[in-house]
Structure formats: C-alpha cells, structure tokens
C-alpha positions, 0 to 999 in steps of 0.5 A, spaced: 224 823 146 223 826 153 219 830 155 218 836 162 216 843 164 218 848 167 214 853 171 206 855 174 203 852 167 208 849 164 211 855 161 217 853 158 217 845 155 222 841 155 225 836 150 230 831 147 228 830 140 236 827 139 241 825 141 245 831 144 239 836 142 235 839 148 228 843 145 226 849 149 218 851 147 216 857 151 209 855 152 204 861 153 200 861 147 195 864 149 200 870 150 203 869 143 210 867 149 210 874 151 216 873 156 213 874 163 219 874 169 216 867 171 217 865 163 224 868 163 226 865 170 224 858 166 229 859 160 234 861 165 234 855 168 234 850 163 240 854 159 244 853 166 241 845 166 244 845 159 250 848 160 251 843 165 250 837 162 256 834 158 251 830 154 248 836 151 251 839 145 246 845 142 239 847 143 234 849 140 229 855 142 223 856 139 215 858 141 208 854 142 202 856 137 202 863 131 208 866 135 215 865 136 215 871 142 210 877 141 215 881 146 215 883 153 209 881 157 204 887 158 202 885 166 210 886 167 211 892 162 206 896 166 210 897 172 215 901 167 222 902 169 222 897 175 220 892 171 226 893 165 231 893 171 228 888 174 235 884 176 231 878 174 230 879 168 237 882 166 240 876 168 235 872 164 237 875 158 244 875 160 244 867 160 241 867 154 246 871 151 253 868 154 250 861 154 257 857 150 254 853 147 251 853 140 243 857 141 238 855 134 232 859 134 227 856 131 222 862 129 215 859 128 211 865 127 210 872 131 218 875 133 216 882 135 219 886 140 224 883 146 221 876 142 226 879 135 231 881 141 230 874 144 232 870 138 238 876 136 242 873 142 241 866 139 247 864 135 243 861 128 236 863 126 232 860 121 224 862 121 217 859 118 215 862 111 209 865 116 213 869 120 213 876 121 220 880 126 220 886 128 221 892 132 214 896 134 216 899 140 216 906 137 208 906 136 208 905 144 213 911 145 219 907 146 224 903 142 228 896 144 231 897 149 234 890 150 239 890 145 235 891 139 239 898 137 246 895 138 245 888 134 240 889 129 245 893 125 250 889 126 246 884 123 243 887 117 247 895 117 245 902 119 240 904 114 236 898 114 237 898 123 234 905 123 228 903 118 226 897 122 226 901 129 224 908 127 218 906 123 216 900 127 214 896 121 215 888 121 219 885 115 217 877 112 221 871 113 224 872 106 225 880 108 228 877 114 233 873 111 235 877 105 238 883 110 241 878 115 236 877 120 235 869 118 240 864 116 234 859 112 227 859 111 223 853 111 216 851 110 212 852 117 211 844 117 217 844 116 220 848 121 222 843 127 225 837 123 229 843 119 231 845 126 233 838 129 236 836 123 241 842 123 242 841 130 244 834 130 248 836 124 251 840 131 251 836 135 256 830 133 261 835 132 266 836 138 264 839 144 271 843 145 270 845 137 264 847 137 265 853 144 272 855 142 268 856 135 263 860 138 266 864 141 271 867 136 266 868 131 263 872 137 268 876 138 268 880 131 263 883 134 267 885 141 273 887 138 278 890 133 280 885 128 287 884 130 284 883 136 280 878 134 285 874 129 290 874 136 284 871 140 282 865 134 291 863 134 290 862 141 283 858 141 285 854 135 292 852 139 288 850 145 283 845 140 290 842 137 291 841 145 285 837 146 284 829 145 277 831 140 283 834 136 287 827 135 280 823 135 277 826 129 284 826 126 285 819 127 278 817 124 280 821 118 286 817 117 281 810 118 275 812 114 271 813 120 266 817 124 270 820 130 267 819 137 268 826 140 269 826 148 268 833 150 275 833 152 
C-alpha cells in the first residue's frame, strides 16, 4: 500500500490498497470531516489524479474517525451566500458528481448534511451498522442545498425525501439501505476490507465497461426512457468496438481470466 496527502494537515489521505484501487480518507476528525474549501479543493484534485491515471479503475471515498462527513465546515458557512457560491466550492462538487469513473462510498459513521449529499453524488454506498445519514438543515433555517432536494428522492421516493429534509431527522444504516440510500451494510470493523473487496471486484473489469456502464445507468436519471435506451444501443455499439470486447470474449472461449487493457 501507498500512501500520501493532500493539504495543510493533510486533510485528504490518499492511498493504494489494491491493485487499481485508489482510497481517499478525508482527514479532519477533529471536525467529523466537515468539508472546508481547503478539504473540497484536496478531493478535487485527487479525483482529477485519478481520472487521469489509466491504472486506476475505482475509488473509494470515505472519512478519518466517528464520521463519514458531518457536512459544511461551519468557519466557511459563516460568510453566508458567498461561501455557498463559492466558485471553488462549486467545481469541487461538480468533480465529485461528473468523475467517470466508478465512486464507492464507504460510510464510516456520521453522514449529515453536505457530508450525506456528498456520498449521493458517489455512484455505490455502503455504510457501517453505526451510522447515522441525514439532512438537518431545517433545524438551522435551511435546507440542502446542494443537491439534496433533487436526489434523495430519486433515490427513496417523494414521501419518504420530504420526511427526511422537513423533519431534519437522521435515519440508521438499516433505515438507510431499506429506503434506498445504501446499497449494503457491514459491521463497522468490517467496513473497509468490505469496500476494497468490492472495489477490487471492480477494478479487474474493463475500463471501457465500466465508464460507458456508468454512464448509462446515469442517464436514467437525465433522460426519458426513450432517450436512455437510445443512449445504451449507442454505448453498447461502441463496447463492441473496443479490443476489452474481443479480450474478454476470447478469454471466455479458453477458460481464462481476461486482461483488460482500457482500450
């Protein structure tokens, strides 16, 4: 395993526990991880090392101590609109959102707030049985305003979206995966060999596979149906194009394990 930071006290960790697998920790424990512009700038760049890096075929996000992310840095919050349109901060999140390549989430405890809206833009999420999602911004005169209203109920549906957002109240991991917020949930000592087995399971798949996969899967929630089967036919002509295609085909026939090459 490799291991390096990013930033004034290395806020972000950075690591290689697997072959094609890269582990970003944010590292701000004695905040719960709120994400700080310093915080958001570091994942940034790392997901832009990442998206980069041929080698690297998924990525695991996840926080350092009791929290996942307990949401907006407070410091930074306290400058009110400016710290929300904060052009740093915006394209930060739009790099989490738009990074084409496969984005677990590993839940490690608190989620709450931007730190739950964090992991929404993740693309698999699987929690510890000692964590606690939310939405609170109501108890503070607000609500989530970074993608919260628009994808929390894509993921668990209108009723049980505004119960979460108009209340403030937190759900547990069970909670959490029975409405659609989590894919598994793992004791907390198991989380993170959980997270690199799946990511590694991933990772040996091809490269071209994986990014047209996500993508389409990702356009069910842009488009109209009709639109988003036009958009797979194309995706799925393209995979057949690719060597990764031949390769996995030509392994099968001889009983093997295909070498993907990303091509």
């Amino acid at each position: 395993m490799t291991s390096t930071t990013v930033g004034n006290g290395s806020v972000l960790l950075i690591s290689t526990p697997s072959p094609g697998v890269v582990l970003l920790r944010m590292n701000r424990p004695e905040k719960l991880n709120a994400l700080s512009l310093e915080l958001l700038g570091a994942l940034q760049s790392a997901l832009a090392s990442a998206e980069r890096d041929d080698s690297v075929r998924c990525v695991i996000l996840t926080g350092t101590g009791r929290a996942f992310c307990a949401g907006a840095d407070i410091a930074d919050m306290s400058r009110g609109i400016a710290a929300y349109e904060d052009p740093e901060r915006i394209a930060a999140q739009t790099a989490v959102a738009t990074f084409p390549k496969p984005l677990i989430a590993a839940l490690n405890g608190y989620a709450l707030g931007g730190g739950l809206e964090l992991a929404m833009m993740c693309d698999i999420v699987i929690v510890a049985d000692n964590a606690r999602l939310g939405l609170p911004e109501i108890n503070l005169g607000a609500f989530p305003g970074d993608g919260g209203t628009q994808r929390l109920p894509r993921l668990t549906g209108k009723s049980v979206a505004m119960q979460m957002i108009l209340t403030g109240e937190a759900v547990d991991a069970h909670e959490a995966k029975r409405i659609g917020l989590a894919s598994e949930v793992v004791a907390a000592d198991e989380l993170m060999s959980r997270a690199i087995e799946l990511s590694s399971v991933i990772a040996a798949r091809s490269p071209q596979a994986l990014r047209r996969a996500k993508q389409a899967v990702l356009q069910a929630f842009e488009t109209p149906l009709s639109a988003g089967l036009a958009f797979e036919r194309t995706a799925t002509a393209a995979i057949f194009a690719t060597e990764d295609r031949t390769e996995a085909i030509r392994a099968f026939a001889e009983k093997r394990k295909p070498v993907f090459k990303g091509r």
